[in-house]
ROVONU-102991 format. One record per residue: residue number from 1; chain; x, y negated, z negated of N, C-alpha, C in turn. Coordinates in nm, 3 decimals, decimal comma. Example, Ala and Ser with C-alpha at 12.3 -4.5 7.8 and 13.67 -1.06 7.14 Angstrom:
BEGIN
{rec 1 'A' {1,319 0,569 -0,780} {1,230 0,450 -0,780} {1,320 0,330 -0,780}}
{rec 2 'A' {1,285 0,225 -0,708} {1,367 0,106 -0,714} {1,290 -0,003 -0,787}}
END
This chain:
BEGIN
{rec 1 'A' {16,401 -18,100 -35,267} {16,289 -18,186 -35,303} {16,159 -18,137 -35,238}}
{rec 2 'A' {16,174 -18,089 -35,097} {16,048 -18,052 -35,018} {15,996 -17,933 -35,101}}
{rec 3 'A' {16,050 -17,867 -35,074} {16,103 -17,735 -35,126} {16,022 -17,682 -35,307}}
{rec 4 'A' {16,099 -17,821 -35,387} {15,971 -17,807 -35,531} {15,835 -17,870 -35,509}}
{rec 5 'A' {15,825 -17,951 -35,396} {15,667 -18,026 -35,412} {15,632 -17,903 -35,294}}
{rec 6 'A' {15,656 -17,862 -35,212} {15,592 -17,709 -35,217} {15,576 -17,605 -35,273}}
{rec 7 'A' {15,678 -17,568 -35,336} {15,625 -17,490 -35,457} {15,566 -17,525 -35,564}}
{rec 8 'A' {15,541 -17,659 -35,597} {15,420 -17,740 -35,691} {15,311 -17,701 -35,636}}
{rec 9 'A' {15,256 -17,751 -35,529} {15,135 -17,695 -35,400} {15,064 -17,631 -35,427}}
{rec 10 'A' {15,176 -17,511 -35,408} {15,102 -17,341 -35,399} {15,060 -17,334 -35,526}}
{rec 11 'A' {15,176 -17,368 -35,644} {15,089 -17,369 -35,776} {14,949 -17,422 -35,808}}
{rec 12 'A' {14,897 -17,509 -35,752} {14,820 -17,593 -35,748} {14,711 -17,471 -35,688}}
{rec 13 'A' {14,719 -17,387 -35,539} {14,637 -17,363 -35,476} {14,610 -17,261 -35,578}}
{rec 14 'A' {14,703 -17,169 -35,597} {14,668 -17,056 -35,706} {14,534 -17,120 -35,747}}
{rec 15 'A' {14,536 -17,222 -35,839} {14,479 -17,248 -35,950} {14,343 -17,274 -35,879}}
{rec 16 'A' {14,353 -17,308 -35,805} {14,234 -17,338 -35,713} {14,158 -17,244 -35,657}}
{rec 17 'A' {14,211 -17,148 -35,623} {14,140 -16,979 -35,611} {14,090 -16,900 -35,754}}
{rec 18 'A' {14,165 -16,905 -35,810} {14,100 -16,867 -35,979} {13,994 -16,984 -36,011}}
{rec 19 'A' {13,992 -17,119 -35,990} {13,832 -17,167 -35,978} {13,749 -17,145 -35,897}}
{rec 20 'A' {13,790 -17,100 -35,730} {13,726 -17,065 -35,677} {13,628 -16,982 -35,724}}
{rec 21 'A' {13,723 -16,855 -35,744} {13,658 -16,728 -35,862} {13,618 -16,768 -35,920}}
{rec 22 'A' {13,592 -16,832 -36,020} {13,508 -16,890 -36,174} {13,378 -16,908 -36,085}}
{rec 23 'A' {13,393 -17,028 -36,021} {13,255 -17,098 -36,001} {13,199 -16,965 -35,897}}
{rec 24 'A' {13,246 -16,908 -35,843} {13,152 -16,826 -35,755} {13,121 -16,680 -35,911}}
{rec 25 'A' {13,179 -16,620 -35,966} {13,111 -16,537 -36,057} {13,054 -16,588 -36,136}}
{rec 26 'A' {13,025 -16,711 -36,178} {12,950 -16,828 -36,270} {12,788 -16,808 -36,225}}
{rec 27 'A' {12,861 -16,880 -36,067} {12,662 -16,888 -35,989} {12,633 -16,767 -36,004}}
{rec 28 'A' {12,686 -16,634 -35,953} {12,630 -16,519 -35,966} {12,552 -16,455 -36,072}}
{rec 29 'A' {12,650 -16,452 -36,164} {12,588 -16,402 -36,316} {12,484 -16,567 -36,332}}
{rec 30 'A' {12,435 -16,684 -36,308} {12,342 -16,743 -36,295} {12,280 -16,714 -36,264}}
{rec 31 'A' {12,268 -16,680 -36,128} {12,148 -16,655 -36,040} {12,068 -16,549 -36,098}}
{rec 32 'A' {12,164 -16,428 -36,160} {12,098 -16,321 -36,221} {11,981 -16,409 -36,309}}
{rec 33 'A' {12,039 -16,482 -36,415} {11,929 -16,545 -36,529} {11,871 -16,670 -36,463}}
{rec 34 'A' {11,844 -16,617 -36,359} {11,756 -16,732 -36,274} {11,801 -16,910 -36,311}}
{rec 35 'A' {11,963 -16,928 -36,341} {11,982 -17,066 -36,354} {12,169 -17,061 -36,272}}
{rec 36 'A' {12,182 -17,084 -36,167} {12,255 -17,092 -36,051} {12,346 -17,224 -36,140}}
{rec 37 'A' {12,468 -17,197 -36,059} {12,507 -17,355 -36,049} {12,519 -17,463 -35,911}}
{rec 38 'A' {12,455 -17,603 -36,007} {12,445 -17,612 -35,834} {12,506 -17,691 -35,813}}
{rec 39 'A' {12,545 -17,684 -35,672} {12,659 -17,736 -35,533} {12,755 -17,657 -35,558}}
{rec 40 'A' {12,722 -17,460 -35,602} {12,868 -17,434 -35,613} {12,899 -17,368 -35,483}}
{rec 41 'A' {12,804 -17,367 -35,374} {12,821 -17,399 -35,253} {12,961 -17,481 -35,183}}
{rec 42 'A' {12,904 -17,579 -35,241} {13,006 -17,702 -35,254} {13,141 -17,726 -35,245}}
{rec 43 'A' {13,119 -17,681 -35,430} {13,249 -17,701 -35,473} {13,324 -17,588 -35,433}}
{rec 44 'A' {13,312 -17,486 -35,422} {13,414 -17,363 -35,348} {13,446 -17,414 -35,194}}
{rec 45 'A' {13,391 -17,459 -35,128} {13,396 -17,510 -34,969} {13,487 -17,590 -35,004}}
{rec 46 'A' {13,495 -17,687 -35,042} {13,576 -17,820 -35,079} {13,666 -17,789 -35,110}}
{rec 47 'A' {13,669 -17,626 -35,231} {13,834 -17,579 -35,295} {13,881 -17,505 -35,215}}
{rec 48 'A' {13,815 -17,454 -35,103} {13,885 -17,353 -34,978} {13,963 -17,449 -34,888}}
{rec 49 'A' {13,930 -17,590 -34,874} {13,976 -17,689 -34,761} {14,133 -17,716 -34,845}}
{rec 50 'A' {14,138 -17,795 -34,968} {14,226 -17,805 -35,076} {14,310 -17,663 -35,065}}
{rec 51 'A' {14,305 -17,542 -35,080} {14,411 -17,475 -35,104} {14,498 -17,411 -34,983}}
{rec 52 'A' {14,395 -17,403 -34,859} {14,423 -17,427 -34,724} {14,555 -17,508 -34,718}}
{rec 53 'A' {14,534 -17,609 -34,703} {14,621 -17,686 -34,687} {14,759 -17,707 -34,796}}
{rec 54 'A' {14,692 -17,687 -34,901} {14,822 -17,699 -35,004} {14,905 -17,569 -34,984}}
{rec 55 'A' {14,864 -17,475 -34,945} {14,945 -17,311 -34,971} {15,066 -17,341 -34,844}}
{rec 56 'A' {15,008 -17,370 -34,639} {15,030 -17,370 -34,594} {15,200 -17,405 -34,574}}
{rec 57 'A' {15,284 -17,534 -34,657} {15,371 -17,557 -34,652} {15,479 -17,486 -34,690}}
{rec 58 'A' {15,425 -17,368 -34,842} {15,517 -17,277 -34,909} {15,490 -17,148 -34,806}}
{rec 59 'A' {15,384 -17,134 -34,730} {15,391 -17,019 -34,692} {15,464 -17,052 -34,562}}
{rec 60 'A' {15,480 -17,129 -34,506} {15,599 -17,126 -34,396} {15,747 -17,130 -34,439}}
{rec 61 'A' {15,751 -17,222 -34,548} {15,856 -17,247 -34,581} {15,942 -17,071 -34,618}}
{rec 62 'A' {15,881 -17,017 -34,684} {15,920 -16,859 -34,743} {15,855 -16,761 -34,645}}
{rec 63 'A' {15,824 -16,798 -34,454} {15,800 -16,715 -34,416} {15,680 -16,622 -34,466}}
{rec 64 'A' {15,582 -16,646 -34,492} {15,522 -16,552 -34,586} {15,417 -16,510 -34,491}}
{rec 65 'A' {15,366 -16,627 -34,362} {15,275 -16,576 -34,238} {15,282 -16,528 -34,141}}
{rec 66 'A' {15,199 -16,466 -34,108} {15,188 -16,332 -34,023} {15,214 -16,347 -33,865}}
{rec 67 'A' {15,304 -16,282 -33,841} {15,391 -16,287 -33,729} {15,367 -16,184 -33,637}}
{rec 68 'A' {15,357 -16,148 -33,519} {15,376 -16,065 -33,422} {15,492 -16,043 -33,339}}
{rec 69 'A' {15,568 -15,960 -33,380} {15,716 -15,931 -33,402} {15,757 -15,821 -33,265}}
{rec 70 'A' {15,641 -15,780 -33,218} {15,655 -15,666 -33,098} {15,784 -15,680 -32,959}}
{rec 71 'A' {15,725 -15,814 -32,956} {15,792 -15,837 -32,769} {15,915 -15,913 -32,869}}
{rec 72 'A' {15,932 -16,039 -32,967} {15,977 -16,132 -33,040} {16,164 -16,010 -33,105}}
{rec 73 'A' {16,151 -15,883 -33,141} {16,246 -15,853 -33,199} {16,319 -15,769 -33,073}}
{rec 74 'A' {16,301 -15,785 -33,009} {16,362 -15,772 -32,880} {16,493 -15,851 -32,751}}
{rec 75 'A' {16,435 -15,971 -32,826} {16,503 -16,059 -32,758} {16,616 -16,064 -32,851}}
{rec 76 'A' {16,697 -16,155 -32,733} {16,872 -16,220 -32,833} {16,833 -16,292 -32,900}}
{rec 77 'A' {16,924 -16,307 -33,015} {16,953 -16,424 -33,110} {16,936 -16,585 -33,026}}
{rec 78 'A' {17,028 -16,595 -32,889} {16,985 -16,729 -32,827} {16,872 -16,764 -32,770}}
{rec 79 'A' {16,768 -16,629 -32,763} {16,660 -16,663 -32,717} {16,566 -16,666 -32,836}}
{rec 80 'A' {16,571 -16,615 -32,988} {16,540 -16,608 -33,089} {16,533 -16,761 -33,125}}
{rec 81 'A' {16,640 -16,827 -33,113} {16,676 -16,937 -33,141} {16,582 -17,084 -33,088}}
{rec 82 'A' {16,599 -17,010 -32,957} {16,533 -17,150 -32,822} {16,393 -17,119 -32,860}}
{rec 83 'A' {16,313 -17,039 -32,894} {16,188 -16,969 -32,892} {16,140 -17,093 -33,015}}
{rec 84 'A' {16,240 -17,025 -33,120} {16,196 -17,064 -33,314} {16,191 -17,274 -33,291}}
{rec 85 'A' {16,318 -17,317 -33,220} {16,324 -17,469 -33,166} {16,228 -17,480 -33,140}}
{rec 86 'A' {16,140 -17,431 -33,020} {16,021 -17,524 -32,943} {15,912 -17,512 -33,024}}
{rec 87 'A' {15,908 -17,378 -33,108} {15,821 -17,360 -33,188} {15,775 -17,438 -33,293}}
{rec 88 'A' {15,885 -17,466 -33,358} {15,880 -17,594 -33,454} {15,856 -17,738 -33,420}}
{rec 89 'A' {15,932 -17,740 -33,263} {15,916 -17,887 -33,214} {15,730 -17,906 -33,177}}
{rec 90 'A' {15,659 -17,773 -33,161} {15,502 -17,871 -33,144} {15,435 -17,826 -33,245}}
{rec 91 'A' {15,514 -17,717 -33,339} {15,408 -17,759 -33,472} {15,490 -17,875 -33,584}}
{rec 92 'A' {15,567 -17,929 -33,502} {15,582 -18,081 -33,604} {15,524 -18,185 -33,534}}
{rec 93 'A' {15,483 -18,150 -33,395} {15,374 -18,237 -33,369} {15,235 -18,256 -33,365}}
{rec 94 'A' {15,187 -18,084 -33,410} {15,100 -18,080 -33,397} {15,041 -18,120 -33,549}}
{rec 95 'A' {15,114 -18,062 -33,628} {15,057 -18,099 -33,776} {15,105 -18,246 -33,807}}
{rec 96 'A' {15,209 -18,290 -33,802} {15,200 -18,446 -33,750} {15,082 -18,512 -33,717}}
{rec 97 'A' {15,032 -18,471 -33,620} {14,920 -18,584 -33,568} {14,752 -18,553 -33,634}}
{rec 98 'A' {14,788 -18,394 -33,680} {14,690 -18,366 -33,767} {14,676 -18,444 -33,894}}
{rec 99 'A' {14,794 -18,415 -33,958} {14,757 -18,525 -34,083} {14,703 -18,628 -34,044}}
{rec 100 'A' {14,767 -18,722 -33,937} {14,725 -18,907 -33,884} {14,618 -18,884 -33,875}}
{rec 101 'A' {14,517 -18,770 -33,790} {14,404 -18,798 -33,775} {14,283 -18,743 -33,898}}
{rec 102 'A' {14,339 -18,656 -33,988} {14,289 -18,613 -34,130} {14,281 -18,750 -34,193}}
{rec 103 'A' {14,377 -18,831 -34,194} {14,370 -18,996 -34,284} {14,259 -19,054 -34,202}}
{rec 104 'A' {14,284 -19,105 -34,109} {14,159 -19,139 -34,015} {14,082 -19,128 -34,028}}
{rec 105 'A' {14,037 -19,009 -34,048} {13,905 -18,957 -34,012} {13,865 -18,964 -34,160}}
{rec 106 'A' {13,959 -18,922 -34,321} {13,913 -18,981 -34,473} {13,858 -19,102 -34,508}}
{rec 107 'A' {13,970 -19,197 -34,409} {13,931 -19,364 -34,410} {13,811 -19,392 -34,350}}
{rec 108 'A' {13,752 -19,332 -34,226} {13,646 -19,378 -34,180} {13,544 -19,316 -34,264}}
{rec 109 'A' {13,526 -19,210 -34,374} {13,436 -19,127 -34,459} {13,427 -19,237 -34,571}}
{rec 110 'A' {13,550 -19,302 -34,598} {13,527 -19,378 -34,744} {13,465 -19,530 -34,653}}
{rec 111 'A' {13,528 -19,529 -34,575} {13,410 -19,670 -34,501} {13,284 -19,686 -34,524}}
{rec 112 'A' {13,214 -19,539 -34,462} {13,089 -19,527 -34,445} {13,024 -19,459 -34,599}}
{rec 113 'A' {13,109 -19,458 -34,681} {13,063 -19,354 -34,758} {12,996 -19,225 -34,821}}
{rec 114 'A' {13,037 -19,160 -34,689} {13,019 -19,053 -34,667} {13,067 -18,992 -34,814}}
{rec 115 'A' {12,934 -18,861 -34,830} {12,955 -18,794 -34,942} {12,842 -18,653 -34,901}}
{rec 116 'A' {12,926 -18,537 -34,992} {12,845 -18,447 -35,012} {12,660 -18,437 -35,003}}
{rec 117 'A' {12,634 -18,293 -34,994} {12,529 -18,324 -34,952} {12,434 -18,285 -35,116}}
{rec 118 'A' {12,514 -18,219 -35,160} {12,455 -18,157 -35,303} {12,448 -18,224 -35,411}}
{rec 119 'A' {12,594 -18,235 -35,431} {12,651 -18,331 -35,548} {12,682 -18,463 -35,508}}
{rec 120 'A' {12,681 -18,479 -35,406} {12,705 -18,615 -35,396} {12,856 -18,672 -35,387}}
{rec 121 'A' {12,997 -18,550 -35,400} {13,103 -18,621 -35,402} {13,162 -18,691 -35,259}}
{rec 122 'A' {13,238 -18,739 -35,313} {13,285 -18,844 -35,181} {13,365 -18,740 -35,130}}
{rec 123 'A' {13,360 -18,713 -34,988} {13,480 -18,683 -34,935} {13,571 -18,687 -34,835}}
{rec 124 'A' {13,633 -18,832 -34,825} {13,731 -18,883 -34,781} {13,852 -18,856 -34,863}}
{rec 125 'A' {13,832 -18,801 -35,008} {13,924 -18,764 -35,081} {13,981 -18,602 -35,059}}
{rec 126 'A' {13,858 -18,532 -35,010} {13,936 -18,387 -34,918} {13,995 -18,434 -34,817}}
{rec 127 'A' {13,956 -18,484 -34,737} {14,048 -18,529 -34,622} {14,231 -18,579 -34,700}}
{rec 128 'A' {14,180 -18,664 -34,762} {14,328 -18,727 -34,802} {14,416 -18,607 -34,840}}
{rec 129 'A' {14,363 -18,541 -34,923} {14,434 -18,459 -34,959} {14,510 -18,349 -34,885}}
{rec 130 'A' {14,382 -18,319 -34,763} {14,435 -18,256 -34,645} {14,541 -18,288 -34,531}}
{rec 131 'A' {14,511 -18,423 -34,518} {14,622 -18,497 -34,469} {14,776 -18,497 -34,541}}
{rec 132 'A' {14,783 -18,500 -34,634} {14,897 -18,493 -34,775} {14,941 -18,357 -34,719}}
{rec 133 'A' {14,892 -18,260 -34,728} {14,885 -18,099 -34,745} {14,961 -18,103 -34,613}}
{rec 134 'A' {14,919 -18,137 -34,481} {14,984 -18,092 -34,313} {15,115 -18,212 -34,311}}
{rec 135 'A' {15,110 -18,323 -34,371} {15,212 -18,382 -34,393} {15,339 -18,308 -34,416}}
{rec 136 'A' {15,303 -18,280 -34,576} {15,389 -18,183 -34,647} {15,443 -18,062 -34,565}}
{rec 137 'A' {15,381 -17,960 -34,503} {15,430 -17,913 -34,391} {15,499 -17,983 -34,277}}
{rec 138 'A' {15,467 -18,061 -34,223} {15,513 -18,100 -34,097} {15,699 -18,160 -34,188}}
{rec 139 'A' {15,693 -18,178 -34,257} {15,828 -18,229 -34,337} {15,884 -18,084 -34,358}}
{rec 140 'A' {15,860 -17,979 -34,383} {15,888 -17,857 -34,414} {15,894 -17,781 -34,247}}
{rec 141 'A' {15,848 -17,800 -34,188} {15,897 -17,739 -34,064} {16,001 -17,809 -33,970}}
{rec 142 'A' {16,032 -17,955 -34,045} {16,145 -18,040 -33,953} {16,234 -18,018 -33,998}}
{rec 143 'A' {16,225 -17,976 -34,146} {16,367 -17,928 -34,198} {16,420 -17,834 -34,181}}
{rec 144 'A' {16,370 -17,701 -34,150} {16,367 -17,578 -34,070} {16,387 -17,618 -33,953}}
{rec 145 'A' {16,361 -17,705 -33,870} {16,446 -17,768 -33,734} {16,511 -17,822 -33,702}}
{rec 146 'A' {16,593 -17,902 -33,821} {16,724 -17,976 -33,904} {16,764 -17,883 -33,872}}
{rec 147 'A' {16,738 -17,777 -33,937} {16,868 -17,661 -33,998} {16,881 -17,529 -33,862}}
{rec 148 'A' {16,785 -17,502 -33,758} {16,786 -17,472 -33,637} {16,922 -17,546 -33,513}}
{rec 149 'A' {16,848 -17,710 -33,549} {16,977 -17,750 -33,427} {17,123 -17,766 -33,483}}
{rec 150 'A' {17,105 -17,781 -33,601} {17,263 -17,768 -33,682} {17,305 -17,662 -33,619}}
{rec 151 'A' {17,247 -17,515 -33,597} {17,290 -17,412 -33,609} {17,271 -17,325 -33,669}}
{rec 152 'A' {17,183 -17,307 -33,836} {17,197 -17,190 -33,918} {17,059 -17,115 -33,842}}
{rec 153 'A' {17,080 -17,008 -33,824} {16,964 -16,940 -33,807} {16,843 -16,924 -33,910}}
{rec 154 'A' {16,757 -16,886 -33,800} {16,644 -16,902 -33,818} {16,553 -16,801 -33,785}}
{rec 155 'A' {16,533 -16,704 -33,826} {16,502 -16,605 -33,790} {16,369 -16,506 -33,866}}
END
């Protein structure tokens, strides 16, 4: 289940980098004919926060981030093990408390109504989404620490 709404995600972020691309070769070839688009400032900032966070869960989940393996492939398997445990145990707390305070900090934006400075969008709804996004990870790295203290490696 984690597993397809992370790989939903990443689909999602894809798509979000190919708009990225759009709206940034859009303004460009604009700017050439002296008519820009505007807040695409903006809207690319806003789609960099969004895919940030959405990619993050598939790319741990499939290992896909960048590791420093030097001193790390050296050690035993039981120290491989105890290392990958603690590792997971404070980034499930750390992205844990990240999301809580990503909601927080959305809720206090839609309070005040806080919004963009260009276009004007609200965004307590990046936040939410960002919060959703380290959630989704922090569920994806406990299950990888499920499957650590069971025993299956982790490596």
């Amino acid at each position: 289940m984690i597993n397809r709404l992370s790989g939903f995600m990443k689909m999602v972020s894809g798509v979000m980098l190919i708009a990225m691309m759009l709206v940034t070769c859009t303004d460009v070839v604009g700017n050439f004919f002296d008519a820009p688009v505007l807040g695409s400032e903006e809207i690319v900032s806003l789609m960099a926060a969004l895919l940030i966070a959405f990619v993050l869960p598939a790319a741990h989940g499939e290992k896909a981030h960048i590791g420093v393996d030097i001193f790390y492939l050296t050690f035993s398997s039981r120290v491989k093990r105890i290392l990958n445990t603690l590792l997971s145990v404070l980034m499930v707390a750390f992205f844990g408390l990240m999301s809580w305070e990503c909601f927080n900090y959305g809720a206090e934006l839609k309070r005040i109504g806080q919004v963009s400075a260009t276009l004007e969008l609200p965004t307590f709804y990046v936040l939410y989404a960002v919060a959703f996004g380290c959630t989704v990870l922090t569920l994806v790295v406990a299950a990888k620490l499920a499957g650590l203290v069971r025993g299956n490696c982790y490596e």
